[in-house]
N, C-alpha and C positions, 0 to 999 in steps of 0.2 A: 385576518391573518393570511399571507401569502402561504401560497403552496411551498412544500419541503422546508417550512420554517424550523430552524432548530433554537430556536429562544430558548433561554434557562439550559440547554443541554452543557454538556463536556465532552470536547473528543480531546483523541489524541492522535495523530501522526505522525511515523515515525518517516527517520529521512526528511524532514520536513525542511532542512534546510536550502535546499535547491529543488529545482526541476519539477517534475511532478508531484512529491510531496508540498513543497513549497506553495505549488497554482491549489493541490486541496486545502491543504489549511486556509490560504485566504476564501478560499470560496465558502470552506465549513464557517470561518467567522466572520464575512459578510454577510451569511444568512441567520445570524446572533449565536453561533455556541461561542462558549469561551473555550480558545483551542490552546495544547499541549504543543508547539514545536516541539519534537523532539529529535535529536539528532546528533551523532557520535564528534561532529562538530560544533562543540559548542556553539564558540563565536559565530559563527553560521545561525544556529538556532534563535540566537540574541537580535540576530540583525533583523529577521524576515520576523520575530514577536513584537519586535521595537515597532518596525513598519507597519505592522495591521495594529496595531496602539495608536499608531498618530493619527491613521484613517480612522476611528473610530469605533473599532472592533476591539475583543477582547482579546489577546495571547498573552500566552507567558512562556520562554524558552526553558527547554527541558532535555540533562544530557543524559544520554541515552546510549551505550552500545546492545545493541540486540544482539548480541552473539556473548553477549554474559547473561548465565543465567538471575545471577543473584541481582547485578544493575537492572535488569527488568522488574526485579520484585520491588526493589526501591523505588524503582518510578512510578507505578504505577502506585505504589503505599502514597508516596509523596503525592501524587496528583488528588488521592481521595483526601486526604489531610486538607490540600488546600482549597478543594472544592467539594468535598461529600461526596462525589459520583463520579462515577466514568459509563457516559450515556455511549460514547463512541469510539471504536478502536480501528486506526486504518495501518494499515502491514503494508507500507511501499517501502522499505529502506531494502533494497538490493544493490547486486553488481553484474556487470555483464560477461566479467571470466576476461582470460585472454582466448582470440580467437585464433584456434591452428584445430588442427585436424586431431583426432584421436590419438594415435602415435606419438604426438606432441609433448603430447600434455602431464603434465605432472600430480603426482599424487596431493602436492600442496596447493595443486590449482584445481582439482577435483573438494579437497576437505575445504578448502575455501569457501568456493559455490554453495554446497552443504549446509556451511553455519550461516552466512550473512543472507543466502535467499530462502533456504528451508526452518533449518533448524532456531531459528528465530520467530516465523511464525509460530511455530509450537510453543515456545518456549511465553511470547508473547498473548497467546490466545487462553493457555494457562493460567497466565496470572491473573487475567481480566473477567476470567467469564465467571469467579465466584463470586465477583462484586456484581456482575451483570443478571445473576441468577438472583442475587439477596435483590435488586431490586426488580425483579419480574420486567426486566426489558433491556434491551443493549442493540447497539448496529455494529456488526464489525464484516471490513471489508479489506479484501486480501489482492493487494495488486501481485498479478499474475503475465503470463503472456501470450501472446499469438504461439511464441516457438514451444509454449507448453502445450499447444493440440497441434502443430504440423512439424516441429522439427527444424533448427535450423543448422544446416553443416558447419562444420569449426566451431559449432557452440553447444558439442552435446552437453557437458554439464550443467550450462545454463538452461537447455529446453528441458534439464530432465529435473533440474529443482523445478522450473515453476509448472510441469506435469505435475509434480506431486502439490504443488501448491492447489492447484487445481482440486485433484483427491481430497486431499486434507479437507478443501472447505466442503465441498458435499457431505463428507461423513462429519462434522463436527456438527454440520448445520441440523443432522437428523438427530443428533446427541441435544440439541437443548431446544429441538421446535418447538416443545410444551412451555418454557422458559420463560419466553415472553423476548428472542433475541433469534435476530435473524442474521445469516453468515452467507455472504455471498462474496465471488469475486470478480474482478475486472483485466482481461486480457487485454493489452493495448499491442497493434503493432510499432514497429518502429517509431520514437517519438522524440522530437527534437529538444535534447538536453546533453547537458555536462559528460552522462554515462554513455556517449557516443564517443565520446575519446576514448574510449579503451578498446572501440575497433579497429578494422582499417577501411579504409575508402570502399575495398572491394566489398568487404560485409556489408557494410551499409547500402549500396547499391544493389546486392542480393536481393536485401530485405523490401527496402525500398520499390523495385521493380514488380511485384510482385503483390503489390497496395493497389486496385482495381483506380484509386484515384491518384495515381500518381505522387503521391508527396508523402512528406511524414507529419504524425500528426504533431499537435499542440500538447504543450501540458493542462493547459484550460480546458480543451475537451477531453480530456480523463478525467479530472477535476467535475466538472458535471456531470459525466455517468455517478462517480461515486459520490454525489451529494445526493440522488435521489437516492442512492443503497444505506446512505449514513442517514436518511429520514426516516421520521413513524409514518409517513402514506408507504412508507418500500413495508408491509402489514402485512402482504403475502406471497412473498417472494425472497425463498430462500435457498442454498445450496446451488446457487444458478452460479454460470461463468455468463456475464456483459462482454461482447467483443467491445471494443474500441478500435476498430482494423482499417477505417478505411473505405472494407469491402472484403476485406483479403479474404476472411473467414468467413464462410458461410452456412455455420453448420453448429 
């Protein structure tokens, strides 16, 4: 047996239909779990389940809006239905705001941020961690970000959801470390995907410039930090933030 095998597991990913959900799912089901796409685009979900099907992995697409509460309790009911377990739960499905300065910004661009990158974890980590408790074991892993430890301008709502993302996993991770389920998360900095269209050149040059290596990164290396946090060898190691920066972060 290879290292960080997840044979026989269950995850699920939310957002999984592009970007960095997308690169963890196929990574979770190349190393054998059968994975949940899930993601508030269906047809999206369908397409990237179909594609790790024909490779020879297991998915099955799965719609999902994380900003409803009750559609969260149905999917995850639904996934135990059709597999018995939920070994693993990954929280990427965010947005990155519009980018303008504080003065800007509107009350529906702040509750927005709220529900799709905060209020979703909670809502998602709820429903999973009773099933994760009845079986004395669970991985759940909360994509977070660099701008949630240093800040980034024109996007305070965005650095101040995934601050608390941050929060949130430390205290939830102490809430069930007897449980047999470890809760850690994954800061990335800037990463090349879809969710860059919603800045502008100059943000992303911000962000970018400020990466000790110069570039941004891949969704395949986030995708590998959180496959070692979504395995049984991740045994002792909980409540942690994984940079994925670059360098940017060092701390």
């Amino acid at each position: 047996m290879g290292f960080f095998d997840l044979t026989g597991q269950t995850a699920v990913v939310t957002g999984a239909a592009t970007g960095i959900g997308e690169a963890i799912a196929r990574r979770l089901a190349a190393a054998g779990a059968e994975v949940g796409v899930a993601d508030i685009d269906y047809p999206g979900a369908v397409r990237v389940a179909q594609s790790i099907t024909e490779s020879g992995a297991n998915a099955f697409p799965l719609y999902l809006d994380v900003t409803d509460r009750d559609a969260v309790e149905r999917a995850v009911q639904e996934v135990v239905q059709r597999t018995g377990r939920i070994d693993i739960w990954v929280n990427n499905a965010g947005i990155a705001g519009r980018a303008a300065p504080l003065w800007e910004q509107t009350d529906e661009d702040w509750e927005r941020l709220i529900r799709v990158n905060m209020t979703s974890v909670f809502y998602c980590c709820r429903a999973v961690i009773p099933i994760m408790r009845r079986q004395r074991y669970g991985r759940i892993v909360n994509i977070a970000s660099i701008a949630g430890k240093e800040g980034n301008p024109n996007m305070t709502g965005y650095s101040a959801t995934k601050a608390a993302v941050i929060a949130f996993t430390k205290a939830l991770a102490k809430e069930v470390a007897l449980d047999g389920i470890c809760v850690n998360s994954v800061a990335p900095a800037v990463v090349k995907t879809r969710i860059l269209d919603q800045l502008t050149p100059e943000q992303i040059e911000y962000m970018t410039q400020r990466i000790p290596m110069r570039r941004t990164g891949r969704p395949e290396e986030i995708a590998a930090v959180v496959h070692f946090l979504a395995s049984p060898d991740c045994s002792f190691v909980t409540g942690q933030c994984y940079d994925a920066s670059g360098g940017r972060a060092t701390y």
